[in-house]
Structures are given as C-alpha cells and as structure tokens.
Backbone bond lengths (Angstrom), bond angles and torsions (degrees), N, CA, C in turn:
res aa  C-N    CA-C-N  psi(-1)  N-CA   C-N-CA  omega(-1)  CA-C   N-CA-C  phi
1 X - - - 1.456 - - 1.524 109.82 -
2 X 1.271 122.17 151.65 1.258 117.66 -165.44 1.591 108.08 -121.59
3 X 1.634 124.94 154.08 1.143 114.66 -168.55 1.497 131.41 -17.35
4 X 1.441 81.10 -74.32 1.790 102.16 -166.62 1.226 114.16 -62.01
5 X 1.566 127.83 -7.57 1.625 126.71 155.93 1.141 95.55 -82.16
6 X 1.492 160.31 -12.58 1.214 131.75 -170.50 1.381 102.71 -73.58
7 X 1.438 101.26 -35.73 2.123 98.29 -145.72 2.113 90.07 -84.92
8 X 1.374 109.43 7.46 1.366 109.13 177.87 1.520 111.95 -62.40
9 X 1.893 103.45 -24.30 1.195 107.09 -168.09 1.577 116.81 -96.40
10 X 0.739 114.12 99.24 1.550 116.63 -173.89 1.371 111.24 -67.91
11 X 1.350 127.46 124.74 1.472 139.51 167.69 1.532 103.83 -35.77
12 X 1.311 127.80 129.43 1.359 130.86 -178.11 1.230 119.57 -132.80
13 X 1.299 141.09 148.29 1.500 143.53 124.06 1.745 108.90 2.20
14 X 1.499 100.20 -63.73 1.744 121.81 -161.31 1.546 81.61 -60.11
15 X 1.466 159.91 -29.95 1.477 147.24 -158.94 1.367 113.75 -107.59
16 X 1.636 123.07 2.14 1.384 131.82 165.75 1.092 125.76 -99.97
17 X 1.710 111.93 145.18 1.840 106.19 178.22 1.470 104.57 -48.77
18 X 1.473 107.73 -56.18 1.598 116.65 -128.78 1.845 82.10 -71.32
19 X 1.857 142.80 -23.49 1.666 103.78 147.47 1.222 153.07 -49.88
20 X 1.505 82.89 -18.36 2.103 99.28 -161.62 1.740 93.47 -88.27
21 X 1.364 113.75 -40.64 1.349 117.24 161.49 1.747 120.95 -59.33
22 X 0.844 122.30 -35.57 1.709 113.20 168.80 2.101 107.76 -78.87
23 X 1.474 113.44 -44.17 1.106 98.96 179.04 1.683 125.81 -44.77
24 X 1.789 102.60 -64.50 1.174 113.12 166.77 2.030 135.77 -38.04
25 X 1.754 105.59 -37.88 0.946 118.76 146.63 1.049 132.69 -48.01
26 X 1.421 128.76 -35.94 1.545 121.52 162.61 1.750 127.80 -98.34
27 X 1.558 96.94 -13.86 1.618 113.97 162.67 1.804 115.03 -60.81
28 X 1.388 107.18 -39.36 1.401 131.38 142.12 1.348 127.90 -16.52
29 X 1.181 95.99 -94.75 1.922 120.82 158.08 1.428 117.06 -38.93
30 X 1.369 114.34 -32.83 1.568 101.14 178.09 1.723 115.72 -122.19
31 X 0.971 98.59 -9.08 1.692 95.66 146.93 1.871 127.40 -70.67
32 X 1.007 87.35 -24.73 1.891 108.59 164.72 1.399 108.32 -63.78
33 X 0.949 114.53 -61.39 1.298 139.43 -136.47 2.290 91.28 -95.16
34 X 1.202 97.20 -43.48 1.702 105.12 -175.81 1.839 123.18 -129.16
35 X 1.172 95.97 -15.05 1.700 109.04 166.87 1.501 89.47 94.86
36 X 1.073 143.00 -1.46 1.587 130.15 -126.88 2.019 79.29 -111.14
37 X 1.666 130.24 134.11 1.410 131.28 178.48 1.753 112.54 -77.22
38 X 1.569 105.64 -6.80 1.475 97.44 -178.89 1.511 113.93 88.64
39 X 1.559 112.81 -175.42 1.375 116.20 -161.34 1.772 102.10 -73.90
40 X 1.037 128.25 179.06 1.070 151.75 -115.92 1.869 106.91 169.41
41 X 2.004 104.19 96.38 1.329 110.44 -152.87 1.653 107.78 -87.44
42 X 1.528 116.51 105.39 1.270 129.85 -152.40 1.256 142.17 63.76
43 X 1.650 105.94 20.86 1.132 117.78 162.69 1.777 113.78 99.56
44 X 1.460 130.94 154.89 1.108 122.81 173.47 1.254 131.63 -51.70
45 X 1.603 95.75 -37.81 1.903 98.44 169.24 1.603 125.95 -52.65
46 X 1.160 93.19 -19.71 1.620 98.40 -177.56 1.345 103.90 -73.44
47 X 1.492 118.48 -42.69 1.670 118.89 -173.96 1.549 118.73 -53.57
48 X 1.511 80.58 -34.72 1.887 99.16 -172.40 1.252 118.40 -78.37
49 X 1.407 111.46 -26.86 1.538 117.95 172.74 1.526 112.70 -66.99
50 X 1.227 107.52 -46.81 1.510 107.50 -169.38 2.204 109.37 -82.10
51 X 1.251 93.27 -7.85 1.372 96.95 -178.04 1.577 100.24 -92.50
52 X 1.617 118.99 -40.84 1.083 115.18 173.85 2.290 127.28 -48.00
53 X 1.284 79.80 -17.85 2.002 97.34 -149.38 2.011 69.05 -100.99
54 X 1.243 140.39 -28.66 1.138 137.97 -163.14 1.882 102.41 -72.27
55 X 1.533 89.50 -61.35 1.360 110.81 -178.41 1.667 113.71 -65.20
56 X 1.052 113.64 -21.46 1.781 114.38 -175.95 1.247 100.93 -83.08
57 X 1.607 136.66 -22.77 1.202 128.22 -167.76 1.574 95.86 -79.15
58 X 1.268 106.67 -45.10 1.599 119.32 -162.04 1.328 115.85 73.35
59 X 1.164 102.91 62.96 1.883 128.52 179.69 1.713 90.08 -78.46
60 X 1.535 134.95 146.99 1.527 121.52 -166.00 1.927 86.38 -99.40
61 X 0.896 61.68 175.25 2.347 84.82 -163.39 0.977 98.95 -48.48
62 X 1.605 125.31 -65.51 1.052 143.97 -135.94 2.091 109.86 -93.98
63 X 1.998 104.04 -5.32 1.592 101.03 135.50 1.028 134.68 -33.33
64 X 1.799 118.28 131.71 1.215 133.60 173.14 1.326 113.39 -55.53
65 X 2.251 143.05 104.23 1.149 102.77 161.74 1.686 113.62 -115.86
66 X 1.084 98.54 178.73 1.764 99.61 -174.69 1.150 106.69 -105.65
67 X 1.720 139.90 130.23 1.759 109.00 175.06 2.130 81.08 -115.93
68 X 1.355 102.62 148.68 1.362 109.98 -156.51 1.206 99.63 -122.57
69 X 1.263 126.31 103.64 1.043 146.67 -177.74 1.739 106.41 92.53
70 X 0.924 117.65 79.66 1.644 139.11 -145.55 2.159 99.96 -63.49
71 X 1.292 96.72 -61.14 1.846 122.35 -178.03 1.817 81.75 82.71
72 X 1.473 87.52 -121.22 1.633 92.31 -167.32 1.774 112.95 -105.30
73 X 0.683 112.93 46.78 1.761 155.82 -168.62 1.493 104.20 14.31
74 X 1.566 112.33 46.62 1.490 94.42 163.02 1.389 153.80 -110.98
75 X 1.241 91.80 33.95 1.508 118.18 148.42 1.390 133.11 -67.73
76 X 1.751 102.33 -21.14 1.348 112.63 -177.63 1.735 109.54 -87.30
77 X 1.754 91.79 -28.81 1.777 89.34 165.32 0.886 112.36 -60.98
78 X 1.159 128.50 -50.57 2.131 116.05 -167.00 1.670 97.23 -62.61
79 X 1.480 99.09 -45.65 1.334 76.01 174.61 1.457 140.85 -35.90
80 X 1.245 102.40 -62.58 1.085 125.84 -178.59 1.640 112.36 -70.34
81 X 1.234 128.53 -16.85 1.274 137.93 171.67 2.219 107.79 -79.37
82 X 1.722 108.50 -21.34 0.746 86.92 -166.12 1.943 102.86 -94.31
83 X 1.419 106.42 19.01 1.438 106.60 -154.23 1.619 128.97 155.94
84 X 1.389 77.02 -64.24 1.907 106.30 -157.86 1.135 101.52 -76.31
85 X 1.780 113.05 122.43 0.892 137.64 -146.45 1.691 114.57 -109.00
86 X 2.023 97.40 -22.51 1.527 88.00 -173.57 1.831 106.15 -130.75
87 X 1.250 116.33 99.05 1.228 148.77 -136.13 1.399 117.79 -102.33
88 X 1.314 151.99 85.06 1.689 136.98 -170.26 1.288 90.47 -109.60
89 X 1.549 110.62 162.11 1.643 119.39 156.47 1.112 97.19 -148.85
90 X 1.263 133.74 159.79 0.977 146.85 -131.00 1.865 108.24 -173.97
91 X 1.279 105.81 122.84 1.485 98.51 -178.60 1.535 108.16 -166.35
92 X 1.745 129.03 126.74 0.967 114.08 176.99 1.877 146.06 -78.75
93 X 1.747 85.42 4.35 1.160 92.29 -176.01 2.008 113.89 -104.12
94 X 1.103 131.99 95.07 1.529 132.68 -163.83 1.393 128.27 -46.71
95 X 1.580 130.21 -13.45 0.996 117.84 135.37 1.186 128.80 -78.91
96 X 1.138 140.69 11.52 1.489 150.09 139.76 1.604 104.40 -66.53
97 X 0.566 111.19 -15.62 1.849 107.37 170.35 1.536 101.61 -98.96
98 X 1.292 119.55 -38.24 1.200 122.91 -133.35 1.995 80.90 -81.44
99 X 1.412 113.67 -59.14 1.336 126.36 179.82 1.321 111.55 -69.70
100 X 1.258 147.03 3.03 1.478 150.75 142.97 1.464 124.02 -84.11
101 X 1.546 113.91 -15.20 1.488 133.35 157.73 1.575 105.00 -73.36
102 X 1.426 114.80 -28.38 1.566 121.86 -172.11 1.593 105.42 -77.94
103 X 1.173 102.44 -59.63 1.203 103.40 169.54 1.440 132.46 -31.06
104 X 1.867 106.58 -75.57 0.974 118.55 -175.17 1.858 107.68 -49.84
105 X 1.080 137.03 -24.64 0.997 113.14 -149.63 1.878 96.15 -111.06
106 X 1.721 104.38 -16.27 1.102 83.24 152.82 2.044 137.42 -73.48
107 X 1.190 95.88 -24.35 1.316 109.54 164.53 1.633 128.81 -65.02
108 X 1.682 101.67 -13.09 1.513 94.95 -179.63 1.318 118.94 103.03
109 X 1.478 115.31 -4.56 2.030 105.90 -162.18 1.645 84.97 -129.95
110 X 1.196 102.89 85.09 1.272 106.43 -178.63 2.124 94.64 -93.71
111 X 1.253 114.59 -1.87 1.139 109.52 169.11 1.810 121.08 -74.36
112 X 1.076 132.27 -19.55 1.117 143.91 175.26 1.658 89.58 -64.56
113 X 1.601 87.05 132.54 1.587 96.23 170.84 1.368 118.73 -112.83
114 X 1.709 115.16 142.33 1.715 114.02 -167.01 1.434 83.60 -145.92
115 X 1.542 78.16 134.28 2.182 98.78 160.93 1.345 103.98 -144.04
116 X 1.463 102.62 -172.84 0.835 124.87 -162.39 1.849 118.63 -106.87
117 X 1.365 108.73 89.49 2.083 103.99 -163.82 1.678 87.25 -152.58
118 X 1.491 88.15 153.33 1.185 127.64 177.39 1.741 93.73 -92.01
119 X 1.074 123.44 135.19 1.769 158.78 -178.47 1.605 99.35 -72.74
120 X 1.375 115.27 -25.40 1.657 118.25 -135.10 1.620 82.46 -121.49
121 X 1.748 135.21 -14.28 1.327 145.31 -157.57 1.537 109.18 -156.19
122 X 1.596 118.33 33.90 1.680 83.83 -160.31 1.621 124.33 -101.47
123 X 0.829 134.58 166.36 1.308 144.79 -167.70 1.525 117.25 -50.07
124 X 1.080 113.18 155.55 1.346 111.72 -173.18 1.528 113.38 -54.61
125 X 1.095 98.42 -60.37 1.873 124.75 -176.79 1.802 82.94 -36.06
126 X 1.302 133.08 -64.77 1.382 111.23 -162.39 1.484 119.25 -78.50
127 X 1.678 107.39 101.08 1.435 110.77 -167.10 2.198 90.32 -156.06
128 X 1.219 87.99 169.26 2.019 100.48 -176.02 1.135 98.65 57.00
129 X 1.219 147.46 54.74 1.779 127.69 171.34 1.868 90.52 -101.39
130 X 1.271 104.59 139.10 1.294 121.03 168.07 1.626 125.69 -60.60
131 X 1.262 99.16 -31.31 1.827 112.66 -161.16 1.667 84.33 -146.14
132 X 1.487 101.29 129.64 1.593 103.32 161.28 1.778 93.43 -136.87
133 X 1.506 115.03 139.61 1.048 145.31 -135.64 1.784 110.52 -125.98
134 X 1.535 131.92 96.23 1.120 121.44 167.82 1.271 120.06 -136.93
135 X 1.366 114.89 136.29 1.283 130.66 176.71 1.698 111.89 -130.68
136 X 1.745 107.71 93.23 1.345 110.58 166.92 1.827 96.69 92.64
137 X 0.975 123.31 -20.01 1.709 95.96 167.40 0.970 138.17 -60.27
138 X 1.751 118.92 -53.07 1.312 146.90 167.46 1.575 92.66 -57.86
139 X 1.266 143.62 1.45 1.236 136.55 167.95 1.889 106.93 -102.61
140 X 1.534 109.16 -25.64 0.881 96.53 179.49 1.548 127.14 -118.02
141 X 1.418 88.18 34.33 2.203 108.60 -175.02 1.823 78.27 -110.62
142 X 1.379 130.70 -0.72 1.467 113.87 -156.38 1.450 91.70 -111.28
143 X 1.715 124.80 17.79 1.115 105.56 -151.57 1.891 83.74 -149.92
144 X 1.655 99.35 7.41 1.104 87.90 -174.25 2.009 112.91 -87.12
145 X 1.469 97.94 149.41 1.351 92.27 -162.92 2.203 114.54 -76.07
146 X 1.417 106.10 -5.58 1.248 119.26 -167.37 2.160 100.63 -97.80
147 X 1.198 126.96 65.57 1.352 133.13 -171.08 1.419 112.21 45.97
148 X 1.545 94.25 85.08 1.292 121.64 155.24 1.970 116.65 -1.76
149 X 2.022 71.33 -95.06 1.535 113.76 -164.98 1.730 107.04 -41.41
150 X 1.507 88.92 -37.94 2.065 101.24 -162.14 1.593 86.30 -71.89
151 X 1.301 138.68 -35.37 1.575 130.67 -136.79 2.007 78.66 -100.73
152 X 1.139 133.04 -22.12 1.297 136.69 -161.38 2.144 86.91 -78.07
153 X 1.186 80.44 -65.28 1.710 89.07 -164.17 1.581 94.07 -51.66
154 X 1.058 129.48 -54.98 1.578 137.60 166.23 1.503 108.27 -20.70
155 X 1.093 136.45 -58.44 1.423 156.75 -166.31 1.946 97.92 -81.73
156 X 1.176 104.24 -63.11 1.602 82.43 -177.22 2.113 113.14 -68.68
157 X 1.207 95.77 -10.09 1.608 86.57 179.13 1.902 110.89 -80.20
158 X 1.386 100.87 -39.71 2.085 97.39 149.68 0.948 122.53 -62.70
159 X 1.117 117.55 -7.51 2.334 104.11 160.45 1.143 83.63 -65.67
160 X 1.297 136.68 -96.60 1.415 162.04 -167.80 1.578 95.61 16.67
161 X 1.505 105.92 -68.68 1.580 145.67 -146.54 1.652 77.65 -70.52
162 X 1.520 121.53 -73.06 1.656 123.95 -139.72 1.416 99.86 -91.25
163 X 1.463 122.24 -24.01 1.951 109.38 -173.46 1.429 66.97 -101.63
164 X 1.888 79.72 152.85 1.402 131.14 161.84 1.822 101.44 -82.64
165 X 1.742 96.28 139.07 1.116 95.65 161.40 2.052 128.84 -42.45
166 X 1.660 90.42 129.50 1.917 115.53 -165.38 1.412 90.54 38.46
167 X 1.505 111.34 70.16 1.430 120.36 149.44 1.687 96.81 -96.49
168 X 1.426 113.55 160.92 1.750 134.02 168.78 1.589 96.54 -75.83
169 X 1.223 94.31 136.18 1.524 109.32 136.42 1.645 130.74 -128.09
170 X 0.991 116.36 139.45 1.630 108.54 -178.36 1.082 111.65 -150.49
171 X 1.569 99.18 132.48 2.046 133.10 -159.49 1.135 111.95 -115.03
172 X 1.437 125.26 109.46 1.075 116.30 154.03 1.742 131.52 -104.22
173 X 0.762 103.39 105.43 1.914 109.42 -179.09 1.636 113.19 -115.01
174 X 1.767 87.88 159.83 1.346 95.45 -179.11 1.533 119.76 -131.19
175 X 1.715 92.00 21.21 1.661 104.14 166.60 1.833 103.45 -127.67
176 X 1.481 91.95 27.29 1.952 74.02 161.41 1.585 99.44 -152.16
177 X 1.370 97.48 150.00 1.290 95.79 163.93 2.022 144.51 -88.68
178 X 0.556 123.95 148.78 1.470 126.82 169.35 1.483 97.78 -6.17
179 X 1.359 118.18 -75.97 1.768 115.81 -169.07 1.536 95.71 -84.40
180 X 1.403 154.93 -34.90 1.033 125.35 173.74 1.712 107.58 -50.82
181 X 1.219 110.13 -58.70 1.981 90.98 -175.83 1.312 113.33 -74.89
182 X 1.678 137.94 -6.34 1.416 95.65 162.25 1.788 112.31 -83.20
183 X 0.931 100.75 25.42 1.830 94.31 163.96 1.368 105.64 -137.04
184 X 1.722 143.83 29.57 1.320 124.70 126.19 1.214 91.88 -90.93
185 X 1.227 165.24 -19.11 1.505 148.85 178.92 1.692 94.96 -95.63
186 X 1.436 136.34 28.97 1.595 104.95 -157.47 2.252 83.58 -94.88
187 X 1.118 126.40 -0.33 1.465 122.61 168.77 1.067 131.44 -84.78
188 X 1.153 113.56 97.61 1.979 103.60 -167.06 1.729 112.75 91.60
189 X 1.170 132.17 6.29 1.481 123.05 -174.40 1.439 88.48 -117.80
190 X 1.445 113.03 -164.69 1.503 128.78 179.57 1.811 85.32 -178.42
191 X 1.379 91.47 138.75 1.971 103.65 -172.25 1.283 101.77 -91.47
192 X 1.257 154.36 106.82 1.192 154.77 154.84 1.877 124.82 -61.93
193 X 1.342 98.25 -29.39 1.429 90.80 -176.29 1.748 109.00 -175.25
194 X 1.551 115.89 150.57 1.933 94.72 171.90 1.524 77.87 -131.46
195 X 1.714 96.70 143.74 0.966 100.49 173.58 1.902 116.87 -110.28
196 X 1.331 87.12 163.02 1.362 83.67 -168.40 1.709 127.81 -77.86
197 X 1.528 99.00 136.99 1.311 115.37 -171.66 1.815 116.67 -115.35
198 X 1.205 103.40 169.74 1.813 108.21 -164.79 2.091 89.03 -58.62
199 X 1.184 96.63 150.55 1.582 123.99 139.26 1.329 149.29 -46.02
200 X 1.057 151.02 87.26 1.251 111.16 -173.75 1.971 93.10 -138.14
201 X 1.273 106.55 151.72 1.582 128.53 -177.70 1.449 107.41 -101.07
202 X 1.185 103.67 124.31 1.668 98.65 166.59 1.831 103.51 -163.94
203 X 1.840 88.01 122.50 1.758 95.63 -166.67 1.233 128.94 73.32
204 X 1.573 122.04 27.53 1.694 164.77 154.77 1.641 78.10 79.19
205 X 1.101 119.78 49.34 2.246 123.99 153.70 1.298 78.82 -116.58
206 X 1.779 87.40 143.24 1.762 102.53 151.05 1.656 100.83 -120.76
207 X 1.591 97.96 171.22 1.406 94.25 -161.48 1.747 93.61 -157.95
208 X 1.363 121.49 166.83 1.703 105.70 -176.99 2.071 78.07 -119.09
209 X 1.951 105.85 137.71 1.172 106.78 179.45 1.465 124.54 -77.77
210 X 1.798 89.69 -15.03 1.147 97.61 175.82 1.963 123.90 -146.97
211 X 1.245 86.02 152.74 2.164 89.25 -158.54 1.181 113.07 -97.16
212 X 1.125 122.90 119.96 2.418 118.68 -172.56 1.673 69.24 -131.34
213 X 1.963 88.41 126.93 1.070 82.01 139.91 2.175 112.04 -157.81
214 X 1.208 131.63 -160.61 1.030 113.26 -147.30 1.932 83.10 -138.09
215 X 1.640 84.28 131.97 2.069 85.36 177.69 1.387 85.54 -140.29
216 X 1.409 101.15 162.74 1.380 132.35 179.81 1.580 113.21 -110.02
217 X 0.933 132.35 161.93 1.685 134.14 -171.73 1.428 91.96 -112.92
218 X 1.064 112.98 126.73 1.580 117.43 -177.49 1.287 119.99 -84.20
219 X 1.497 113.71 -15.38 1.837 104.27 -162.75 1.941 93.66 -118.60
C-alpha cells in the first residue's frame, strides 16, 4: 500500500476494543430486553453471497469454518441452518460472545462453538479450519488508531496460523478495494474469485461500495 492510501484511513473509534465492547454491551441489553439479534454487517445479501459461493464449491458440511470476528454470530446460523455442522466464531470483544452464545441457544445450535480471542494473538487450538470467514474486521483493525499498518501485517500472519493448507478465505469490506487486498493478502494467498456485489453510481462513475472476495492459502 502506498503512502497516500494510508493517511485515507483515519484513526477511529470503529479500530478499538473498548467500542466493539460498549456496542455489543447494549446489542446485549436489547436482545434481552426484545429477542431481536441486531444489525447484520452489510446486510443479508452478504450472508447469502458468501454461503452461496460456499455451497457451489460443495466443500462437505462437516468442514472446519471460522467466522472471524463473530458480533452476534448470525452468519453462523445460516450457516448452520444451511447444513454445516462444524462451526467456530471467534470475537475479541466478550459480550460479543456473550450475545452470540444468546442467540445460538435460543436458536437451538448450541453445537457451534464461540470464545473469546483476539484474530491478531490467537490460541493455539485455533489452527486447520477449512474456510475462515470475514465481514468488516480486517476493515476494522484498518482503522485502528494504535499502528494500523503493523496490526494489518499481524492479521495476515494468523491466516497462516488458522487455515489449513489451500484452505478459503473470504473478505468482505467496504474500505478496500479489489487491488488494495490483493496486495495486503498478495503473500501467501492466490485470488480465486470476487464475487459479486451491489452497484452504486455517483457523479455518472459507478463503483461497487463494497469488495468480497475469495483467496486460497497457497502453501
């Protein structure tokens, strides 16, 4: 990445625990309070896209996947609604576990497993997963105000650690583009596919707002 995209990224709120820890705390509170799981990071289509590109390969159910940076894990329901049987989430902030444990168990899949780890540090135990899964983290380690760049390179060296050799990974963000991530992933990945995302026109440019796309672990 080159200078003048760095300083695009402005140090944020969105790149610290102690937000993701107050959000979840009140995502918490009102799933208590109304049953209701909360927002949903880019919308349902996003779930469906990446479940769709899951299911076309015909990866068998019972693949390891990781969803990385979990929120209130319901992505792991469809997952798990569509089949798939062997399930992690992963999230560093604990009421984000705490309200995706809520979930799940109102839903019944108390087999899906969720803890509590940092992406950027994680534990031994998280290693061989077939499919590792992001929507909006890697968007929001890019935003953190305590060295960015170092916590970025940090994050692709835990792929390394958690996919199994030519395991998937698949990213969806809405602060990078297509060629910005195949060159923070351009070490060790291989691009297999982008899948397609909404449109949008503004000032007769069109542009996609947001980027999924699908890498392979090369070694």
């Amino acid at each position: 990445m080159g200078s003048s995209r760095e300083e695009d990224f402005e140090p944020s709120a969105l790149g610290t625990k102690e937000h993701w820890d107050a959000v979840y705390e009140q995502e918490l509170q009102f799933f208590k309070e109304s049953g209701d799981a909360g927002e949903i990071w880019f919308g349902e289509e996003s779930m469906a896209r990446l479940i769709r590109w899951i299911e076309k390969q015909k990866i068998p159910l019972n693949s390891s996947v990781l969803d990385i940076g979990t929120g209130n894990g319901v992505l792991l329901v469809e997952l798990a609604k569509s089949g798939y049987t062997n399930l992690t989430g992963i999230d560093y902030s604990p009421s984000a576990i705490e309200l995706s444990k809520s979930i799940m168990e109102k839903d019944g899949l108390s087999h899906i497993k969720l803890q509590v780890e940092d992406i950027l540090d994680p534990s031994d135990e998280l290693s061989g997963f077939q499919i590792c899964i992001d929507k909006g983290t890697f968007d929001a380690i890019s935003l953190n105000p305590d060295n960015a760049a170092e916590k970025r390179k940090q994050y692709v060296k835990a792929l390394y650690k958690v996919l199994r050799p030519r395991g998937f990974f698949l990213i969806t963000s809405c602060n990078w583009t297509r060629e910005e991530l195949l060159e923070e992933f351009r070490e060790g990945f291989l691009l297999l596919e982008e899948l397609p995302t909404p449109i949008f026109c503004f000032g007769g440019r069109t542009g996609n707002s947001i980027t999924s796309l699908v890498f392979q672990l090369k070694i």
